[in-house]
C-alpha positions in Angstrom: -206.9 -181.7 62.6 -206.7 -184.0 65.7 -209.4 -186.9 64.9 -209.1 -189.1 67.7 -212.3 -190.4 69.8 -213.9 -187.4 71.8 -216.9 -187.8 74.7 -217.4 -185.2 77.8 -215.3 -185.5 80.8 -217.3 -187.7 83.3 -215.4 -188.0 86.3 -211.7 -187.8 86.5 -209.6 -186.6 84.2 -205.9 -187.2 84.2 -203.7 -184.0 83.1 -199.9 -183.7 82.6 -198.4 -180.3 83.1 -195.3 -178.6 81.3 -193.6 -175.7 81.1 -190.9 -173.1 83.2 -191.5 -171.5 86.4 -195.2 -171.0 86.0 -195.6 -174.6 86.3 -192.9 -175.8 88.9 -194.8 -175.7 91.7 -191.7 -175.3 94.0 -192.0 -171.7 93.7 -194.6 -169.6 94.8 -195.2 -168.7 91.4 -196.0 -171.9 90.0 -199.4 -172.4 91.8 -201.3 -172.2 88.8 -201.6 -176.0 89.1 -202.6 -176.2 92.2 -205.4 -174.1 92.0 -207.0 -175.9 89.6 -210.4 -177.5 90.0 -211.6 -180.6 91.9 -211.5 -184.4 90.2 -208.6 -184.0 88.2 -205.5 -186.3 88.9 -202.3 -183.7 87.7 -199.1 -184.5 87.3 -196.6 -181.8 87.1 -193.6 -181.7 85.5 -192.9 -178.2 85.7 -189.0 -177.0 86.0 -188.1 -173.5 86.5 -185.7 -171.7 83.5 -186.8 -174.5 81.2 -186.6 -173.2 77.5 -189.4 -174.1 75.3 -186.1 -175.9 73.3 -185.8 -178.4 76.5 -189.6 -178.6 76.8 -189.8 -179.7 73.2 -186.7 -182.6 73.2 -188.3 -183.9 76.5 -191.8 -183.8 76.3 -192.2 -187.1 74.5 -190.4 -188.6 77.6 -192.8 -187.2 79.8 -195.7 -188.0 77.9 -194.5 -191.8 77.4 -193.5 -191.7 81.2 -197.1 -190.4 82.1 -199.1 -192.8 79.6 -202.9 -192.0 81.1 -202.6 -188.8 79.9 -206.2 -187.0 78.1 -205.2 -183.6 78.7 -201.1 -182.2 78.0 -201.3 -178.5 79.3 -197.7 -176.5 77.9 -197.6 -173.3 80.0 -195.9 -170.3 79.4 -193.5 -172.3 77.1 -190.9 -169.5 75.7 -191.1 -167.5 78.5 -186.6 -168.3 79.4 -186.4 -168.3 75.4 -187.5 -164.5 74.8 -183.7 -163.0 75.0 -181.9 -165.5 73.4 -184.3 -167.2 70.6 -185.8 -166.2 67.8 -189.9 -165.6 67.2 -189.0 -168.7 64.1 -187.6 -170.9 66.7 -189.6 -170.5 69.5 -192.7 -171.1 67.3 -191.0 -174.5 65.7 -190.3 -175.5 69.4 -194.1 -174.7 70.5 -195.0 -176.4 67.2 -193.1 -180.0 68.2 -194.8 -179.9 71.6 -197.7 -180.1 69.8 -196.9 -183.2 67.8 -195.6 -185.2 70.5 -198.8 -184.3 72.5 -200.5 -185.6 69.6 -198.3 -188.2 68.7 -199.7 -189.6 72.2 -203.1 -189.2 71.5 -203.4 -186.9 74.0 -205.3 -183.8 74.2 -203.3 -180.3 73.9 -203.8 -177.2 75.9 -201.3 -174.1 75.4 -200.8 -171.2 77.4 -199.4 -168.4 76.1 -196.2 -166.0 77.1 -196.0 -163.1 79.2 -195.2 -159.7 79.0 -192.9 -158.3 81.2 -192.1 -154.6 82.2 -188.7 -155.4 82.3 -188.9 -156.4 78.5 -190.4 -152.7 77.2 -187.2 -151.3 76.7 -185.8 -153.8 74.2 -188.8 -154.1 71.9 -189.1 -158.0 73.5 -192.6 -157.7 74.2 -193.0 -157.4 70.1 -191.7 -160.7 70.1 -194.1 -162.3 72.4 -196.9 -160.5 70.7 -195.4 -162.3 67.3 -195.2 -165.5 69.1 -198.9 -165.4 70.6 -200.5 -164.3 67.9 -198.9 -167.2 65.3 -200.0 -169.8 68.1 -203.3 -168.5 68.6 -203.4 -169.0 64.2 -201.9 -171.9 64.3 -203.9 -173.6 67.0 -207.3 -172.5 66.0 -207.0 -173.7 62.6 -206.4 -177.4 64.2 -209.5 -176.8 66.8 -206.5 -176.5 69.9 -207.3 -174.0 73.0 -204.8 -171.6 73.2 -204.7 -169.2 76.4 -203.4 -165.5 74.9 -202.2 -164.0 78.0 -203.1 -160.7 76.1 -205.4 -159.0 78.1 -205.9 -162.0 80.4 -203.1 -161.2 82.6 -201.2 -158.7 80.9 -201.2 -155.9 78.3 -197.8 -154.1 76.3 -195.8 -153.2 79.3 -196.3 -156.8 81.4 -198.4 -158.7 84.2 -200.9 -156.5 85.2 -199.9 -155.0 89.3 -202.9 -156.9 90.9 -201.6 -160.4 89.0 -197.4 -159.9 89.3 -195.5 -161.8 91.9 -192.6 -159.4 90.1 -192.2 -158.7 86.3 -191.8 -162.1 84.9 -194.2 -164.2 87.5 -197.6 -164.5 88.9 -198.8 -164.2 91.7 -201.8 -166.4 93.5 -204.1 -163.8 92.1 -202.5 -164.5 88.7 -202.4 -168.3 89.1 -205.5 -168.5 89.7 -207.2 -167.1 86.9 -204.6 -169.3 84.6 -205.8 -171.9 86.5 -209.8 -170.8 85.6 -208.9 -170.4 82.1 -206.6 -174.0 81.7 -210.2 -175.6 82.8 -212.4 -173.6 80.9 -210.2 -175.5 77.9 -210.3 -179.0 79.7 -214.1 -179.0 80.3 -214.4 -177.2 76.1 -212.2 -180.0 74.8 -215.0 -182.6 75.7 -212.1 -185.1 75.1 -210.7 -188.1 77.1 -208.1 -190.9 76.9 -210.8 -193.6 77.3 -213.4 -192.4 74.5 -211.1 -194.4 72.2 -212.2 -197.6 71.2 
């Protein structure tokens, strides 16, 4: 369980944001970030086709680069790992994000991964379902949001029409409920940097 200092957000907050093409906001697709609420100052770090591997040996980096940082949001980590990786080593990956967020004393959100319709055939939409449901275990039982993307923008055959950019990405529709969720998690946390003494 984190046990660091927690107070409500007054003001600012500063948030550092990781994760594949649903964060670089070089793409129309990674808008989710942008769309997020008022008084936050964000740094993205978002690069598209990064593996949740990558994310995991380079997050510490980003974090000690980006040392302000209350909230760490990890979005759609796994999403360039589905064909080639495991659900055991996607989950370890997701699981050392989380210690170097904490290891920071920083304040972890997690999106999860999407479904895609190009996935069905292949039975790789199993495997996100096995890798969102562990997370959503795994992070409750620390007191960690965790966004499912199950039903929030998808169900077993991918993004839902109204939210899809194409079968693997958003579109501004879809970035901005991720964005509505993400700070629905900021604002639960309660938590900043600066409540520790």
């Amino acid at each position: 369980m984190l046990t660091h200092g927690r107070r409500h957000l007054i003001g600012g907050a500063n948030l550092l944001l990781v994760g594949d093409s649903w964060t670089d906001d070089t793409y129309s697709w990674g808008q989710y970030g942008s769309l997020l609420s008022g008084g936050l100052t964000v740094v993205n770090e978002g690069t598209a086709a990064q593996t949740v591997q990558f994310l995991a040996a380079n997050i510490a980096t980003d974090l000690s680069n980006n040392p302000t940082t209350d909230v760490c949001v990890v979005c759609s980590s796994g999403i360039n790992d589905i064909v080639g990786r495991s659900a055991a080593q996607i989950q370890a990956d997701i699981v050392s994000c989380y210690d170097a967020i904490v290891a920071a004393n920083a304040w972890p959100v997690f999106v999860g991964i999407p479904r895609s319709s190009s996935w069905v055939a292949g039975g790789l939409n199993d495997k996100v379902d096995e890798v969102e449901d562990y997370c959503a275990s795994y992070f409750a039982a620390r007191g960690v949001p965790f966004i499912a993307l199950k039903p929030l923008v998808s169900d077993d055959t991918g993004i839902y029409s109204g939210m899809s950019e194409d079968a693997l990405h958003l579109n501004e529709n879809g970035g901005a409920v991720v964005a509505q969720a993400v700070m629905g998690c900021i604002k639960a946390t309660s938590w900043r940097k600066a409540a520790v003494a």
